[in-house]
NUMARDO-369446 format. One line per field, with one value per residue: residue number from 0; residue in three letters; x, y, z of N, C-alpha, C, CB in turn. Coordinates in pm, 1 decimal, always signed. Each point is the difference from the previous one (the first is absolute). Last residue first. Glycine has a CB too. Example, Ala and Ser with C-alpha at 12.3 -4.5 7.8 and 13.67 -1.06 7.14 Angstrom:
2
pos = 1;0 $
code = SER;ALA $
nu = +1285.0;-89.4 $
nv = -225.0;-509.2 $
nw = +708.0;+207.5 $
cau = +82.0;-89.0 $
cav = +119.0;+119.0 $
caw = +6.0;+0.0 $
cu = -77.0;+90.0 $
cv = +109.0;+120.0 $
cw = +73.0;+0.0 $
cbu = +118.4;-189.2 $
cbv = -62.8;-117.3 $
cbw = -214.5;+124.6 $
END
This chain:
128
pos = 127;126;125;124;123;122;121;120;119;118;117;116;115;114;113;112;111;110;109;108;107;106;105;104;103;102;101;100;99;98;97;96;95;94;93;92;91;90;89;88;87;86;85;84;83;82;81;80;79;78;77;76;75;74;73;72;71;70;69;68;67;66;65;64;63;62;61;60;59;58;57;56;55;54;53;52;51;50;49;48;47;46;45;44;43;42;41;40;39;38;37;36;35;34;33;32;31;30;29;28;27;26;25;24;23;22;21;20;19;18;17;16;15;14;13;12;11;10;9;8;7;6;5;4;3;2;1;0 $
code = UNK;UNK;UNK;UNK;UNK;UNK;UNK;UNK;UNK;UNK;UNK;UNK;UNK;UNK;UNK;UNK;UNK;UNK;UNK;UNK;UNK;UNK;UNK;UNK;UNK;UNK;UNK;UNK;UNK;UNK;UNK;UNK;UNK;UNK;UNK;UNK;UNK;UNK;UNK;UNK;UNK;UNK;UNK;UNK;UNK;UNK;UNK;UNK;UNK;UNK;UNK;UNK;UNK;UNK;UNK;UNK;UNK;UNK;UNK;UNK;UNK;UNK;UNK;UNK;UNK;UNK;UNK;UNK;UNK;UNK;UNK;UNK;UNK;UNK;UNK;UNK;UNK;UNK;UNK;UNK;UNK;UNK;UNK;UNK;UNK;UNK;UNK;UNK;UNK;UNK;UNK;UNK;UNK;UNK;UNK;UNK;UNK;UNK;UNK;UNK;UNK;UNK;UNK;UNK;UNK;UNK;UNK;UNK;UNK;UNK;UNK;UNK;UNK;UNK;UNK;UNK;UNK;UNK;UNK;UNK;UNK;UNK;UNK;UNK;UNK;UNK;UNK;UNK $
nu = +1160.9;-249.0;+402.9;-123.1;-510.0;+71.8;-426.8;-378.3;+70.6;+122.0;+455.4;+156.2;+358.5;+133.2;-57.1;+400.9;-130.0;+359.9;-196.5;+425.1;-222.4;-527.4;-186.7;-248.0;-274.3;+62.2;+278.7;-126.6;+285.8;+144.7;+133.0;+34.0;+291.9;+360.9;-226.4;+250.0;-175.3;-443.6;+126.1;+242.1;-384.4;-221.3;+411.2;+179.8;+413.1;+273.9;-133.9;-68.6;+483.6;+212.8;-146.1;+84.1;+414.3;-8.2;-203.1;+263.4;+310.9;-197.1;+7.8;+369.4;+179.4;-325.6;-447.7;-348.6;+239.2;+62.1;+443.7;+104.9;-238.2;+159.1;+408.6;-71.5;-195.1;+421.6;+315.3;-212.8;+78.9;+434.5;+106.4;-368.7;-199.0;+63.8;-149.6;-382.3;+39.0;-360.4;-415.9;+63.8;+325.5;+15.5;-144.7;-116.2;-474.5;+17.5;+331.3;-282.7;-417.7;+238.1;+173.2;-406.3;-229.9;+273.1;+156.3;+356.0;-22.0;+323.9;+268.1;-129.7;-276.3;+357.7;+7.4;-486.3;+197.0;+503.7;-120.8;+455.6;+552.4;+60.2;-412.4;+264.3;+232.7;-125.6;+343.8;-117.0;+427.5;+403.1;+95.7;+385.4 $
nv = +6412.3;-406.9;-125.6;+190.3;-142.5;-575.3;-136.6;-419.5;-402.8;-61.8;-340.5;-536.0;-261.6;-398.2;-603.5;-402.6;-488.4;-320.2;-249.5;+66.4;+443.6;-141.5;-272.4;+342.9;+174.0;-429.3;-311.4;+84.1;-505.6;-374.1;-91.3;+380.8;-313.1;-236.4;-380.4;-278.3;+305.5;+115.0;-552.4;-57.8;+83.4;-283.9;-463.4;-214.1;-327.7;+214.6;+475.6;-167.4;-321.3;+484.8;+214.6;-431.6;+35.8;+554.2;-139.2;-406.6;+355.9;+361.7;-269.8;-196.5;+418.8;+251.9;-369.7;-423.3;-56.4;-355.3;-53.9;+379.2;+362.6;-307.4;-23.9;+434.4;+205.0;-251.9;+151.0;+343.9;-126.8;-209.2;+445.0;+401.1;+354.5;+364.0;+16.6;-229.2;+292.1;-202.8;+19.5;-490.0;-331.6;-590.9;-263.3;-192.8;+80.5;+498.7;+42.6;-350.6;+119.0;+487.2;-145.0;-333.5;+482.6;+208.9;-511.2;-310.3;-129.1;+431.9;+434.4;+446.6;-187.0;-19.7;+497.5;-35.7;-326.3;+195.3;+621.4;+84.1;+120.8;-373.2;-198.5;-498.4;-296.8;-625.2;-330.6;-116.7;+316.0;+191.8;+379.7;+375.9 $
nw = -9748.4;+1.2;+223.3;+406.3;-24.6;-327.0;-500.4;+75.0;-53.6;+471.1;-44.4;-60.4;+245.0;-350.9;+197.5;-198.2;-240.9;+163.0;+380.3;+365.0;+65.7;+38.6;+292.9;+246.6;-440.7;-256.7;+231.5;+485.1;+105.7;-165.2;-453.5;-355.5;-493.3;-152.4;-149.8;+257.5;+574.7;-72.8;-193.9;+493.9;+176.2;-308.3;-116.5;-421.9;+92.9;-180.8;+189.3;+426.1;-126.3;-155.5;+369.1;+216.6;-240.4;+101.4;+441.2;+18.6;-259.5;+255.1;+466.1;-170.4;-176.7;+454.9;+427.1;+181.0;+636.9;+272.9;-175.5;-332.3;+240.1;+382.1;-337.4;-134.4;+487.4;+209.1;-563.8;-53.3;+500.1;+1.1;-289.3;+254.1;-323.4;+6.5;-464.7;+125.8;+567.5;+504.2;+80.5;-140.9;+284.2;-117.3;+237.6;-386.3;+248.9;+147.7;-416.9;-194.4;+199.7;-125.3;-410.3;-47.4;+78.5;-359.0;-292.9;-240.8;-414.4;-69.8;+416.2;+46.0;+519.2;+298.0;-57.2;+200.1;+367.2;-72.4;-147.8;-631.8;-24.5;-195.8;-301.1;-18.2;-390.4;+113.9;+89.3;+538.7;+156.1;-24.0;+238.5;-193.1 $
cau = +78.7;-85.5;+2.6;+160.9;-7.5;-8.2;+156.5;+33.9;+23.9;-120.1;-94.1;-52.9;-102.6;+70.3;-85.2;-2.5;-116.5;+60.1;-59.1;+51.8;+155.4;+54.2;+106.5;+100.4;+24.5;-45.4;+96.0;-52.2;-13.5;-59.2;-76.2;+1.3;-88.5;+42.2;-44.1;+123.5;+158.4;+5.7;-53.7;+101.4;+48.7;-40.9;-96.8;-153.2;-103.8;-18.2;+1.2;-147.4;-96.2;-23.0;-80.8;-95.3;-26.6;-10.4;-66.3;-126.1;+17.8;-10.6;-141.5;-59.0;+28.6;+57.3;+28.1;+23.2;-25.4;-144.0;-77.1;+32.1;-77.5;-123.7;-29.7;+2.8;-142.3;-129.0;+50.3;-42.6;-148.8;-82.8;-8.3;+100.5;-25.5;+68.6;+137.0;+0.6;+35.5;+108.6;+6.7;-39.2;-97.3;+47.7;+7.4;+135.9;+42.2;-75.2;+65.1;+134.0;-12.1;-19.5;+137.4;+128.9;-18.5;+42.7;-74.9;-8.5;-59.3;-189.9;+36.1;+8.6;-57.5;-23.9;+138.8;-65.4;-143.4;-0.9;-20.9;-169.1;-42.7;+72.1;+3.2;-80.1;+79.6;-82.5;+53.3;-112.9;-96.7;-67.0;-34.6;-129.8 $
cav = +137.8;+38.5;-50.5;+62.9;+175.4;+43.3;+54.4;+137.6;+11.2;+31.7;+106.2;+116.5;+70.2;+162.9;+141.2;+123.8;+137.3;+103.9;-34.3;-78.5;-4.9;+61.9;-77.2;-32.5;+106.9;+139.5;-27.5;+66.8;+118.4;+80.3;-137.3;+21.0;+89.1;+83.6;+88.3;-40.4;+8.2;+148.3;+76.5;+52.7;+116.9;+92.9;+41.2;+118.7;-10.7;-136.3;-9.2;+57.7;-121.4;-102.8;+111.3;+1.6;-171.1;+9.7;+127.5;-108.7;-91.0;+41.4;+69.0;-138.7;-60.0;+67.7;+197.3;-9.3;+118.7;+8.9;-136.0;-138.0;+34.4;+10.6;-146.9;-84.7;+14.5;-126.0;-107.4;-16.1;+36.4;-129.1;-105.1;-32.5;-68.6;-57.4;+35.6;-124.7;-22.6;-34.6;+163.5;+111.2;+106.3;+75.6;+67.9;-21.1;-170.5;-27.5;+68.6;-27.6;-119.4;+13.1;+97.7;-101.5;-77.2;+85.8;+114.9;+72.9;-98.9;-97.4;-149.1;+43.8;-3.7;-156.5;+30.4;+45.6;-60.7;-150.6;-97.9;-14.2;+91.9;-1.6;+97.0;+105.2;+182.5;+98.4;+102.4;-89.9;-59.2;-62.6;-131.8;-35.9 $
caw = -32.4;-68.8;-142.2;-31.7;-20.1;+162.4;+21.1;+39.2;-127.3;-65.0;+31.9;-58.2;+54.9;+15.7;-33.8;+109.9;-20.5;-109.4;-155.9;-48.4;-57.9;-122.0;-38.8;+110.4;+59.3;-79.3;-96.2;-104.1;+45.1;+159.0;+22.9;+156.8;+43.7;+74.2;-74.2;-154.5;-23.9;+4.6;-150.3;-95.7;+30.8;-41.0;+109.2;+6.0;+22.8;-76.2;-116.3;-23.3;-2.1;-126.7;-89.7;+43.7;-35.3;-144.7;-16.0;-0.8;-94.3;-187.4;-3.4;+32.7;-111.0;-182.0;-61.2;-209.5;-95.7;+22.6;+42.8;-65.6;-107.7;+65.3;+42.3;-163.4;-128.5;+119.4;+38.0;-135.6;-32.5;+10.7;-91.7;+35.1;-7.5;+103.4;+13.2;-57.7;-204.6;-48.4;+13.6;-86.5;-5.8;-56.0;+80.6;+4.1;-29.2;+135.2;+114.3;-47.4;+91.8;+125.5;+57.4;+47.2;+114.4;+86.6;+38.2;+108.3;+54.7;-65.0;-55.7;-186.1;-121.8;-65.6;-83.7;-137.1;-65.3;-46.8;+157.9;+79.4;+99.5;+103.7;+21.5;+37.2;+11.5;-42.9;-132.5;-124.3;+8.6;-61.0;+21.8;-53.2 $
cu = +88.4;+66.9;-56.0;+32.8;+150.6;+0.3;+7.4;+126.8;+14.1;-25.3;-106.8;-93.1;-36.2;-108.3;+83.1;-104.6;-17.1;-78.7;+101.8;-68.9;+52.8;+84.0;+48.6;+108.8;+178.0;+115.2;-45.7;+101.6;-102.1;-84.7;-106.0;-69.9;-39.0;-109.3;+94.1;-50.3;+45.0;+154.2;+3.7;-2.0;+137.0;+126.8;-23.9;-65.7;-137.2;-151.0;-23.4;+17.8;-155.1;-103.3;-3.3;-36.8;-136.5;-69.7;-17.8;-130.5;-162.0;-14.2;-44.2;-140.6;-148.6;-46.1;+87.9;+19.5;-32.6;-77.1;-152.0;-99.8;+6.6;-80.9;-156.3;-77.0;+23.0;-135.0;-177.2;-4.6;-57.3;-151.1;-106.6;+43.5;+116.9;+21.3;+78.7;+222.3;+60.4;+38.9;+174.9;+18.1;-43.4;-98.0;+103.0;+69.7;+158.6;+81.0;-45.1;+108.8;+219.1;+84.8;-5.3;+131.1;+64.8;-38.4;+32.4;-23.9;+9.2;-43.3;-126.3;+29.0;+22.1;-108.0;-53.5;+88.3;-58.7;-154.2;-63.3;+25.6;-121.0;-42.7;+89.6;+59.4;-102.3;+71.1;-34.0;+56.2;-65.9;-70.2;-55.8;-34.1 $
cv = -2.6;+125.8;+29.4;-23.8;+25.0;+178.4;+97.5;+60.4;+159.9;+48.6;+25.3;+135.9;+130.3;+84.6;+113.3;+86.1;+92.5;+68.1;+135.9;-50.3;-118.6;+27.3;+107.8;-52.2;-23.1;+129.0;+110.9;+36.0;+78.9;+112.5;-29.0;-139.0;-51.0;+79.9;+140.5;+181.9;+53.6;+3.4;+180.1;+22.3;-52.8;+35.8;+153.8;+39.8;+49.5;-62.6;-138.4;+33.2;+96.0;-122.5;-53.8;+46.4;+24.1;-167.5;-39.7;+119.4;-81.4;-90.0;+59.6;+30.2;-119.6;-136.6;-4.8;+105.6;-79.2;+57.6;-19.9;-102.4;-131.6;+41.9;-50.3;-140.4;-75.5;+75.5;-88.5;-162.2;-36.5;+32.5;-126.6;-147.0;-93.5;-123.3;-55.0;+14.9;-111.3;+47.4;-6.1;+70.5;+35.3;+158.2;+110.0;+147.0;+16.0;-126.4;-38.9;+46.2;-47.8;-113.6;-25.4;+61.5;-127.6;-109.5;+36.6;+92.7;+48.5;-84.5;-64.4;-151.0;-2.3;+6.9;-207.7;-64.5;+65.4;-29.8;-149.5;-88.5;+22.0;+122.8;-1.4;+84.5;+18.8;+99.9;+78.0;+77.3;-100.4;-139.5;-52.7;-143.3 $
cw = -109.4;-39.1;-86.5;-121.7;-58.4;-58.0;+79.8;+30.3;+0.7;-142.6;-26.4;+104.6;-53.2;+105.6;+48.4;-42.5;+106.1;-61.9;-49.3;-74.5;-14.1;-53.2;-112.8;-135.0;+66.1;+51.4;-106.6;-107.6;-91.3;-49.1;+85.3;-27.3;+124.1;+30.6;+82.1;-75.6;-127.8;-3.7;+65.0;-149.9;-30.1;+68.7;-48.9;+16.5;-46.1;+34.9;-46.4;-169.5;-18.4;-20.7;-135.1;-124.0;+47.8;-56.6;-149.0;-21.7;+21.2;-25.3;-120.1;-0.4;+31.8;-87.5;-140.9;+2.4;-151.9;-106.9;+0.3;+47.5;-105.1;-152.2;+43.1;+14.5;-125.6;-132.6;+37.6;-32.5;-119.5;-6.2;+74.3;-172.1;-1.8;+58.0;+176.2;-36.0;-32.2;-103.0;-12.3;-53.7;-165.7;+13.0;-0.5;+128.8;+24.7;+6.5;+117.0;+110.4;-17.1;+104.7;+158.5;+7.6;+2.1;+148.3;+94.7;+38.4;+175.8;+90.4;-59.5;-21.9;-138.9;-101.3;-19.2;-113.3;-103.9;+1.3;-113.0;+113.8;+67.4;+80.3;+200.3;+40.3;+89.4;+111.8;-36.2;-167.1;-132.5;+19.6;-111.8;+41.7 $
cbu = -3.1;-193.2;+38.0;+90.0;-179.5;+178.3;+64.3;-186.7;-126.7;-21.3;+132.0;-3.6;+60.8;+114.3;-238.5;+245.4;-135.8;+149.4;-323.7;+115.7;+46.4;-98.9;-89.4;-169.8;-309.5;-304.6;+45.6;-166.1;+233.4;+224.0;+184.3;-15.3;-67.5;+211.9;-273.1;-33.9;+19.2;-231.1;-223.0;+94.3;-172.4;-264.3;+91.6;+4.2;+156.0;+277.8;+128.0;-58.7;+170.1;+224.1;+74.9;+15.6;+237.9;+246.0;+104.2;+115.2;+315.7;+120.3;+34.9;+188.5;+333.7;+283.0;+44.2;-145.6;+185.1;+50.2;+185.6;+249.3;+49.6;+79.6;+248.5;+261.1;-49.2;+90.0;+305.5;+108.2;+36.1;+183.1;+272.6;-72.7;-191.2;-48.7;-84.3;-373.2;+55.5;-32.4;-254.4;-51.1;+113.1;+120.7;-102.6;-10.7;-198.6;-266.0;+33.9;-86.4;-381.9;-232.8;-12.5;-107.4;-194.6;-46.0;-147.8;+74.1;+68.9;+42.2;+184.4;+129.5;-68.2;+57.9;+266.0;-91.5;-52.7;+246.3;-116.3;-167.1;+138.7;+181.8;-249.6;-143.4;+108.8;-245.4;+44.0;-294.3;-4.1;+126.8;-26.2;+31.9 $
cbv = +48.9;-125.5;-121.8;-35.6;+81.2;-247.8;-47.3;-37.9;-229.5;+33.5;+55.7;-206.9;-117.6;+15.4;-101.9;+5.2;-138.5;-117.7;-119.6;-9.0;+185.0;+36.1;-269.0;-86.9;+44.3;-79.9;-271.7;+76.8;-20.3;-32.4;-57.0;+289.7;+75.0;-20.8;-146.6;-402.9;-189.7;+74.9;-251.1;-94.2;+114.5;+11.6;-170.7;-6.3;-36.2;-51.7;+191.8;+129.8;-208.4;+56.8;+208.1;+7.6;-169.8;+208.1;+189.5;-230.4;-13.1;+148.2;+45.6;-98.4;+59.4;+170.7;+127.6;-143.9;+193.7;+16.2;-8.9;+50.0;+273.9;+82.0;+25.2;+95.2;+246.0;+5.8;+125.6;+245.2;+169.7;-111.1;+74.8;+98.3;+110.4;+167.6;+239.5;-19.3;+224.2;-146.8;+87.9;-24.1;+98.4;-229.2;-179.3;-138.0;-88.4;+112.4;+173.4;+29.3;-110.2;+108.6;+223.2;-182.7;+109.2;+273.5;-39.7;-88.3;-194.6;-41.5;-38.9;+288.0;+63.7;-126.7;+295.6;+239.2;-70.6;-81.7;+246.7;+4.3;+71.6;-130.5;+49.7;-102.1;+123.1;-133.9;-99.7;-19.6;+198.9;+146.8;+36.0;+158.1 $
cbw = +222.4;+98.8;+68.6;+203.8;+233.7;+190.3;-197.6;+65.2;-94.8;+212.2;+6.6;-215.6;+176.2;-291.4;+30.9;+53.6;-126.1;-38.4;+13.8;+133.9;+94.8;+34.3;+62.9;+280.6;+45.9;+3.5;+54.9;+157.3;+102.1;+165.1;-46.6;+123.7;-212.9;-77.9;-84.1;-90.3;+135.9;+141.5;-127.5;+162.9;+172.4;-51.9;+218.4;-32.0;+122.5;+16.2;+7.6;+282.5;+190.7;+5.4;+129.8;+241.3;+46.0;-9.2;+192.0;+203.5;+8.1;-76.5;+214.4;+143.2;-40.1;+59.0;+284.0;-138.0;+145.5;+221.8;+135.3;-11.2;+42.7;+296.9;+82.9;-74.9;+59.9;+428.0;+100.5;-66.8;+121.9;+145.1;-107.5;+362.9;-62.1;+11.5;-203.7;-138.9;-51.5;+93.4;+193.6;+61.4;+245.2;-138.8;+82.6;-321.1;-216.2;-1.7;-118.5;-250.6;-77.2;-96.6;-194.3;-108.7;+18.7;-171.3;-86.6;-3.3;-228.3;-245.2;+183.1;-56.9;+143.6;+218.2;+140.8;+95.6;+198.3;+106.4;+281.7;-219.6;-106.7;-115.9;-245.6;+34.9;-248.6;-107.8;-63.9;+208.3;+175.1;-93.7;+216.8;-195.7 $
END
């Protein structure tokens, strides 16, 4: 099992999907990561030599905000739009969407799922 920055990636996914489960690394800085340290792609992340894993650690340390440092500075933003009071952190402290149409798009984090009701009619096979 490799590990990356103390984060377990997956050993049987190709390393540009498998550097994603590290926070703070998407599929196009994955890209650019492998390109930079001249590492194929298309590779699993199980064949992956040490000095390989070696040159991505070192290129994700040197250039990167990822796990513990990006939470840490993600979460200190969302504190300062709270203190401040701003409108989109007062949607923070309340837990509600912050983006967007909010009637329709937000109903499983206000907590009023709707159910989908039929016509109310009862199909021929039920009327017996």
């Amino acid at each position: 099992m490799a590990r990356i920055l103390g984060i377990t990636i997956p050993d049987n996914k190709k390393i540009l999907y498998s550097l994603t489960y590290v926070y703070g690394v998407g599929q196009s800085s994955s890209a650019l990561i492998l390109k930079s340290a001249k590492i194929d792609p298309d590779k699993r992340a199980k064949d992956l030599s040490d000095e390989e894993l070696n040159k991505i650690q070192k290129i994700l340390e040197r250039s990167y905000r990822v796990e513990g440092d990006l939470r840490r500075e993600v979460s200190q933003n969302v504190k300062r739009l709270k203190e401040v009071g701003s409108w989109r952190g007062l949607r923070h402290s309340r837990r509600l969407p912050i983006h967007g149409r909010t009637k329709t798009n937000s109903r499983t984090i206000r907590g009023n799922v709707r159910k989908t009701m039929g016509s109310g009619r009862k199909s021929t096979s039920e009327k017996t």
